[in-house]
C-alpha positions as CSV (number, residue, x, y, z in Angstrom):
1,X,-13.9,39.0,17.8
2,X,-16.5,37.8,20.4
3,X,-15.9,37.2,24.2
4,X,-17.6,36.6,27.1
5,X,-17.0,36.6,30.5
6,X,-19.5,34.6,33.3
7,X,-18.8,34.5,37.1
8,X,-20.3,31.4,38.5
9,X,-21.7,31.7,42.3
10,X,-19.3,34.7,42.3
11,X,-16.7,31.5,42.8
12,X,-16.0,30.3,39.4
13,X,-14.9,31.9,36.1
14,X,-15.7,31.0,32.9
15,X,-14.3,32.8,29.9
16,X,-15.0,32.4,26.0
17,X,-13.8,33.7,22.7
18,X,-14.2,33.6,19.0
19,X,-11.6,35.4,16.4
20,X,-12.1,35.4,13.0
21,X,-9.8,37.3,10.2
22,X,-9.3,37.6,6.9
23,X,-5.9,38.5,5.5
24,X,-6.6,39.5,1.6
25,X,-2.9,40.1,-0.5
26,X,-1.2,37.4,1.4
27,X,2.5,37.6,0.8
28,X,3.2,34.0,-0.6
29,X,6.6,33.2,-2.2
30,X,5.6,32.5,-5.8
31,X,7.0,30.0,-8.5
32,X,7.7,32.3,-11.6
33,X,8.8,31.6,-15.3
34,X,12.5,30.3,-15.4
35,X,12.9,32.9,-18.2
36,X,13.2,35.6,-15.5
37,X,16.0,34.1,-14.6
38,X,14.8,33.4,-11.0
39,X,13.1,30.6,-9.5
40,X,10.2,32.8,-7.0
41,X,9.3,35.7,-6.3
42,X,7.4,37.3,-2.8
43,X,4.1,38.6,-4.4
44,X,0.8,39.2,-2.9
45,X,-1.2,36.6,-4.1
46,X,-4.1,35.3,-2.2
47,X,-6.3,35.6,0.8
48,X,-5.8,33.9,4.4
49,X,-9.0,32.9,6.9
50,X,-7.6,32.5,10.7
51,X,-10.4,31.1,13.3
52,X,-9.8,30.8,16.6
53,X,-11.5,29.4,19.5
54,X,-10.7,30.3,23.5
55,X,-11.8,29.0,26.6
56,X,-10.8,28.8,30.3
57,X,-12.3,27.8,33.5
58,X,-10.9,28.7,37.0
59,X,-11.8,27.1,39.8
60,X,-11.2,27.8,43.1
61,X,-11.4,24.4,44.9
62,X,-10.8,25.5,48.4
63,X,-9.8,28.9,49.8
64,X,-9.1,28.6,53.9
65,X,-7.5,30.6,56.1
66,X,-4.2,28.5,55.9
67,X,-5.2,26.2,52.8
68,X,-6.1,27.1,49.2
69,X,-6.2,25.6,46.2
70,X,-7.1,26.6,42.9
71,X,-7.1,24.8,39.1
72,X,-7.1,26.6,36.2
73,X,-8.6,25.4,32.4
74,X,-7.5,26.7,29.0
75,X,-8.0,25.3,25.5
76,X,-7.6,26.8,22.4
77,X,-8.1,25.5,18.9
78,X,-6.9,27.8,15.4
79,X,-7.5,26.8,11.4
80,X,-5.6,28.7,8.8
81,X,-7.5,28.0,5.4
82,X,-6.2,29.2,2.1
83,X,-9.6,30.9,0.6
84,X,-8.7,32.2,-2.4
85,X,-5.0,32.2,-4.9
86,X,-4.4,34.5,-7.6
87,X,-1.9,32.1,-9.3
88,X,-1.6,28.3,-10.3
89,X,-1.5,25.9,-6.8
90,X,2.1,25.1,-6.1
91,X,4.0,23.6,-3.5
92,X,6.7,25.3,-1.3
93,X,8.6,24.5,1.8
94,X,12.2,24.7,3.2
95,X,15.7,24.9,1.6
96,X,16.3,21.6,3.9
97,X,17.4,19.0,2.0
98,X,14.1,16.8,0.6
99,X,11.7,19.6,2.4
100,X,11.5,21.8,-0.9
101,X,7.7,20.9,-1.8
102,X,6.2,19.0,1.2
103,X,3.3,22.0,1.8
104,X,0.8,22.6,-0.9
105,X,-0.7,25.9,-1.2
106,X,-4.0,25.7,-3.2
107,X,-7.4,27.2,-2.6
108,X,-9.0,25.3,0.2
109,X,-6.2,24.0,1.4
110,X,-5.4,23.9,5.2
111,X,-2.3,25.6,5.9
112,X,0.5,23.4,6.8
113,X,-0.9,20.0,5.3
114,X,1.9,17.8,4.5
115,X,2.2,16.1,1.0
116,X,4.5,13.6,-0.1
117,X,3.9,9.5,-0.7
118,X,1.5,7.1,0.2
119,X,2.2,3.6,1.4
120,X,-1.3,1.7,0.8
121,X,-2.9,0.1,4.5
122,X,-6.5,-0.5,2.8
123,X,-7.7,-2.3,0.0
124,X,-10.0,0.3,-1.3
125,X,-6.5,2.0,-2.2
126,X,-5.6,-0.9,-4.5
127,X,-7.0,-0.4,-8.4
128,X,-9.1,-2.4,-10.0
129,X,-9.2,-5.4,-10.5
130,X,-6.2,-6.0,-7.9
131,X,-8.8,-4.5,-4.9
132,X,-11.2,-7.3,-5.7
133,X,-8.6,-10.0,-4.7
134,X,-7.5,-8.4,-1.7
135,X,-8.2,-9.1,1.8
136,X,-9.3,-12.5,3.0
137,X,-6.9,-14.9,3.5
138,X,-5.7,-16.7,0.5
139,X,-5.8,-13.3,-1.4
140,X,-3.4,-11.8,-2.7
141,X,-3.2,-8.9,-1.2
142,X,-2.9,-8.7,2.4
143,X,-2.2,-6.6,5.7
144,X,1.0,-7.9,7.1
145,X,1.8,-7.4,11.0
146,X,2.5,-3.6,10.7
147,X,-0.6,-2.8,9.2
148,X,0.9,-2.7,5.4
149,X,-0.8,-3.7,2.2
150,X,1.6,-6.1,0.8
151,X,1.2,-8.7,-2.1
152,X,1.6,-11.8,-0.8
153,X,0.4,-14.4,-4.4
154,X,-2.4,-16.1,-4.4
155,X,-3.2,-19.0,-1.4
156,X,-0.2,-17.8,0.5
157,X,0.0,-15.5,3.8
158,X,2.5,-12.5,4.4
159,X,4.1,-14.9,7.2
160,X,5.6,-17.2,4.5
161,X,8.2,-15.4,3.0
162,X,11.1,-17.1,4.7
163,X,9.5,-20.9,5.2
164,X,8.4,-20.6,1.1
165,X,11.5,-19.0,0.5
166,X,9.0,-15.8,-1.5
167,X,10.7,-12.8,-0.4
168,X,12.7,-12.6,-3.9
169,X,9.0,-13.4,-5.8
170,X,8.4,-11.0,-8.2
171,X,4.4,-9.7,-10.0
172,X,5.2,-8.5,-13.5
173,X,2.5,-6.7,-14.4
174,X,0.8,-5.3,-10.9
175,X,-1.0,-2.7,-10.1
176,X,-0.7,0.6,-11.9
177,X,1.5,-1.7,-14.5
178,X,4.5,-1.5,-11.8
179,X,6.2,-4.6,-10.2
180,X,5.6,-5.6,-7.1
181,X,8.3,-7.4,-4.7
182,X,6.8,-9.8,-2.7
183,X,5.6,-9.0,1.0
184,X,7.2,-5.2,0.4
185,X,5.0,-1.7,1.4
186,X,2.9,-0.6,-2.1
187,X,3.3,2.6,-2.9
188,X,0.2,5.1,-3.8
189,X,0.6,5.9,-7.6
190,X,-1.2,7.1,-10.7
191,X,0.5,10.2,-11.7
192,X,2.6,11.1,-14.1
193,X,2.4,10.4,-18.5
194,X,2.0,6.9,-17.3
195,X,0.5,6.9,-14.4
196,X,3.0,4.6,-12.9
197,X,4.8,7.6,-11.0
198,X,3.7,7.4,-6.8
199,X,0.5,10.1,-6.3
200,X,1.0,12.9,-3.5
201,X,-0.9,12.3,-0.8
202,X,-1.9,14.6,2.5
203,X,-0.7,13.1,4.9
204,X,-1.3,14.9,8.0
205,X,-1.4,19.1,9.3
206,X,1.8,20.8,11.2
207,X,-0.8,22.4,13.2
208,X,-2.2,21.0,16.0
209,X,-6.4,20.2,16.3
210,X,-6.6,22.0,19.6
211,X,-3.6,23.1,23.1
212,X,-5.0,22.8,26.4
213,X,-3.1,23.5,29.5
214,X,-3.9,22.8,33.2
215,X,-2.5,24.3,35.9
216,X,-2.7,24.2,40.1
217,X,-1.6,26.6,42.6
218,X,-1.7,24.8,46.3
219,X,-0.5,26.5,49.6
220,X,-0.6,25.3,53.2
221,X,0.7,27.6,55.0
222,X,4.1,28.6,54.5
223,X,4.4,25.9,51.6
224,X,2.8,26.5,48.2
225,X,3.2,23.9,45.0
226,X,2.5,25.1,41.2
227,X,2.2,22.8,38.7
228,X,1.2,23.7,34.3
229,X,0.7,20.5,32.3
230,X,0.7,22.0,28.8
231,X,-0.6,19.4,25.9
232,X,-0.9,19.6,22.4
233,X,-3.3,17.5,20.2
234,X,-3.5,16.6,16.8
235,X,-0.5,17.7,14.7
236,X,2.1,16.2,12.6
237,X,5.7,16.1,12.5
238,X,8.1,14.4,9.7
239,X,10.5,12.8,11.6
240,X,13.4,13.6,9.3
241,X,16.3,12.2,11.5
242,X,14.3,8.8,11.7
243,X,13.7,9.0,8.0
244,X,17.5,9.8,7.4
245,X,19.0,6.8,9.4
246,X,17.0,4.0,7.4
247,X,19.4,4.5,5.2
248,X,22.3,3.7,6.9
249,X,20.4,0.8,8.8
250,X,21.0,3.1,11.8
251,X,17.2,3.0,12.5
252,X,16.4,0.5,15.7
253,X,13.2,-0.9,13.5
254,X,15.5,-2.3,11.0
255,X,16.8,-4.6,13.8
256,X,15.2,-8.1,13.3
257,X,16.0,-9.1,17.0
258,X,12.9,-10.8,18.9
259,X,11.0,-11.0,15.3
260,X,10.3,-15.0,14.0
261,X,10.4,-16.5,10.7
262,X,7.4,-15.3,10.5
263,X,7.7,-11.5,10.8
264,X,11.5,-11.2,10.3
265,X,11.5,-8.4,7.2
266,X,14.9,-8.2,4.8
267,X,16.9,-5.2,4.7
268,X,14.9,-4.0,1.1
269,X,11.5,-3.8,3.4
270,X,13.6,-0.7,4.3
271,X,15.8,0.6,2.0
272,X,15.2,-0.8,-1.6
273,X,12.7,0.0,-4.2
274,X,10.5,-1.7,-6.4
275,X,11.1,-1.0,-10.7
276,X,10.7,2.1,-11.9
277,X,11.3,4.7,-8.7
278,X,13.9,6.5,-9.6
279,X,17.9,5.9,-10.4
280,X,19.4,5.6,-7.2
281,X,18.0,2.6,-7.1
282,X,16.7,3.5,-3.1
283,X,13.4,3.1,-1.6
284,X,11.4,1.0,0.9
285,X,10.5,3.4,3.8
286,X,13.5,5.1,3.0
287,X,11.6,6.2,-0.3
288,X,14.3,8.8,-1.2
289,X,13.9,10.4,1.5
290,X,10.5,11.3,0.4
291,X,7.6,12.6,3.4
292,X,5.3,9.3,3.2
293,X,2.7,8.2,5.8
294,X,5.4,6.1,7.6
295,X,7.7,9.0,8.5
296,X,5.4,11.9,8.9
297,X,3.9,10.8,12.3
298,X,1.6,12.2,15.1
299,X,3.4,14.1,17.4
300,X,0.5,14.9,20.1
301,X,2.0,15.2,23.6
302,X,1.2,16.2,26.9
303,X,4.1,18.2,29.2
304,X,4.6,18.6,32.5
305,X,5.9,22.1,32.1
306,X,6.6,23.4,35.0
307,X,7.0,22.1,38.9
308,X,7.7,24.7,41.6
309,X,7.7,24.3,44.9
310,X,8.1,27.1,47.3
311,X,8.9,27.6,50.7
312,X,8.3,30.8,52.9
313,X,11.4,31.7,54.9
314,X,10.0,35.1,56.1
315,X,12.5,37.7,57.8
316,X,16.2,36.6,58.3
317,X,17.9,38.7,61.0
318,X,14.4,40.6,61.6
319,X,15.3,41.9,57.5
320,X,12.7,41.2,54.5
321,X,10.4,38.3,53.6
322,X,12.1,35.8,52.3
323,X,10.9,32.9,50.0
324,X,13.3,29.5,48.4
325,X,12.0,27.7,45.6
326,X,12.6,25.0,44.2
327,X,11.5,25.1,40.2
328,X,11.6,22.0,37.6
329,X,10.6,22.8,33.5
330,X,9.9,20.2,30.7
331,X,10.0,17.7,33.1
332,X,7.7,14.7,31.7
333,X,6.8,13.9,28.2
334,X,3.8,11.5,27.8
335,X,3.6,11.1,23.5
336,X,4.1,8.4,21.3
337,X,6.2,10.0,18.8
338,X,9.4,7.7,18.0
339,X,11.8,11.1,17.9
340,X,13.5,12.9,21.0
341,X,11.0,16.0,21.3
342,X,7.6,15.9,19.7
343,X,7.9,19.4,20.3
344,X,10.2,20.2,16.9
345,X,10.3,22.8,13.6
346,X,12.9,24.5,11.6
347,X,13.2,28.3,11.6
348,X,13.4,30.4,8.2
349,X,15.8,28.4,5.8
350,X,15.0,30.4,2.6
351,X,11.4,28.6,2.4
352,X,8.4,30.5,2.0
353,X,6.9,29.3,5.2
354,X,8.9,31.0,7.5
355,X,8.1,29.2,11.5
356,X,8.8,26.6,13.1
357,X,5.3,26.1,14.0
358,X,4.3,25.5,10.3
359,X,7.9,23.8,9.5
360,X,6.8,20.9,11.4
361,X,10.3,18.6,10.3
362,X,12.4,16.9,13.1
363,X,15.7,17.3,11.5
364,X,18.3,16.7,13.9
365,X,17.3,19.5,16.1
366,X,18.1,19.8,20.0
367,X,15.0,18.7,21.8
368,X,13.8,20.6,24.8
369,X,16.3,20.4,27.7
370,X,15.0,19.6,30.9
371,X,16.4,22.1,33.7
372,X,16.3,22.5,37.6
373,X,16.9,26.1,39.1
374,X,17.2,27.5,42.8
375,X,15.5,30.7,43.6
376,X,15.7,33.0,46.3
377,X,13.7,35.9,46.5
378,X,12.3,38.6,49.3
379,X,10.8,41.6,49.7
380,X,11.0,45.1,52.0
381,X,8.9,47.4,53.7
């Protein structure tokens, strides 16, 4: 670890740190043979690089005789790589229902990367010779509304599915030798025998890219105000509960209310599959309740934490020093993530991943409560 610690002016303070360490034998629960009779075992089998950079700034904005006020920086930013494993890559997760094998652990890999299906948004995604008739309009592949690679047939738009009367159109032999629905999400594939089976993708990190955290303490004279906005940038979360309730059109995107002929979608944009996913005969963005790139979602947020307000009483009947204050937590939320608390993860269920931090899944969970409290509090000489 390196640090350092500069006074600015003898005013400011500036404060920096590095951390780097390497955990070798890192206990991993491993896939073994199923003629053990057992389906993992806890072993020591690889090694874990943690790097971690720290910084704050404080600054002391005005200090007066009855008047002060002070702000206080801090960011922080950690990676976990995987740099080395002594067995065959696997994938591991939680005994939560569909969260088994959403985190990959391979050499290289970033801890806590998600994995699951892809729904395609580019045309480089497409194979050829379908990526070379994609695009422009009269193609046949285009980006709907939402951003979605759809197939659309050639010389028509994505808009004209109910005017043409397409939605029920059907493309034998598309790409990856799989039928395509008209105007539906595409999945990624190429895996499997046949390569028709959808291809795991990464879709995101349960950890964030970097925390920072602002605070104030102002006082005028018997009055004093602290306030901590707390933010955290980067990470993902799969929203489970919103991934659960598309199939029971519970889901408030499945409602077609405001959309026009034009960007009404059917119930299948949702909840059926194309041929050959699996025999439930279930998909869209439900997918089987799959991870995919429409459910695992940014969760980046920005908290006001905490709000106190403080009031100095001083002596009451010529006894102590007494102070009220008024405190608020979790107050605001500024994120765009479509669940109730971007601020979510599952404890140990069994998984081999055992925090919430790194079980980044939204499953139904309480979200943060927001609470008020009264304090009194005094002092004696």
């Amino acid at each position: 670890e390196l640090g350092a610690d500069v006074e600015i002016l003898n005013r400011y303070g500036v404060n920096v740190s590095y951390a780097r360490a390497n955990i070798d034998r890192q206990i991993l629960r491993a896939p073994v043979s199923a003629s053990t009779g057992f389906t993992d075992q806890w072993r020591n089998a690889g090694a874990l690089r943690n790097t971690t950079w720290e910084a704050s700034l404080n600054l002391p904005l005005i200090q007066r005789r009855d008047v002060s006020w002070s702000v206080r920086f801090i960011y922080d930013r950690t990676r976990s790589m995987i740099t080395r494993l002594d067995i065959p890559e696997y994938f591991d997760g939680t005994n939560l229902q569909g969260t088994g094998t959403m985190f990959k652990i391979a050499a290289g890999e970033r801890l806590g990367t998600f994995y699951g299906h892809k729904f395609l948004t580019s045309c480089s995604e497409l194979p050829a010779p379908f990526n070379t008739d994609c695009g422009g309009a009269g193609a046949s592949f285009q980006r709907n509304d939402e951003g979605w690679l759809v197939w659309v047939g050639t010389r028509n738009s994505w808009r004209d599915g109910i005017t043409k009367n397409l939605w029920e159109t059907q493309l034998p032999s598309g790409p990856w030798g799989v039928t395509l629905n008209w105007g539906m999400p595409i999945l990624l594939r190429g895996s499997g025998s046949d390569g028709k089976s959808p291809a795991l993708a990464a879709l995101g990190n349960a950890l964030p890219d970097f925390h920072f955290a602002v605070s104030q303490d102002f006082s005028w004279r018997r009055l004093s105000v602290y306030a901590l906005v707390d933010a955290s940038i980067g990470q993902d979360v799969w929203n489970q509960g919103f991934h659960w309730a598309h199939l029971d059109f519970l889901s408030k995107d499945v409602d077609q209310v405001g959309k026009s002929v034009e960007t009404a979608k059917p119930i299948g944009y949702y909840w059926r599959t194309s041929p050959a996913d699996g025999f439930t005969g279930l998909g869209g963005f439900y997918d089987q309740l799959q991870p995919n790139n429409y459910t695992v979602e940014d969760a980046s947020y920005a908290k006001l934490r905490e709000l106190t307000v403080s009031y100095r009483v001083g002596p009451v009947g010529g006894v102590g020093d007494w102070q009220v204050s008024l405190i608020g937590r979790n107050l605001f939320t500024i994120t765009g993530y479509r669940g109730f608390d971007p601020e979510v993860g599952i404890a140990y269920t069994g998984g081999g991943l055992g925090s919430a931090a790194l079980n980044a899944v939204d499953a139904f969970t309480f979200p943060n409560l927001r609470t008020f409290s009264v304090a009194v509090s005094t002092s004696f000489k």
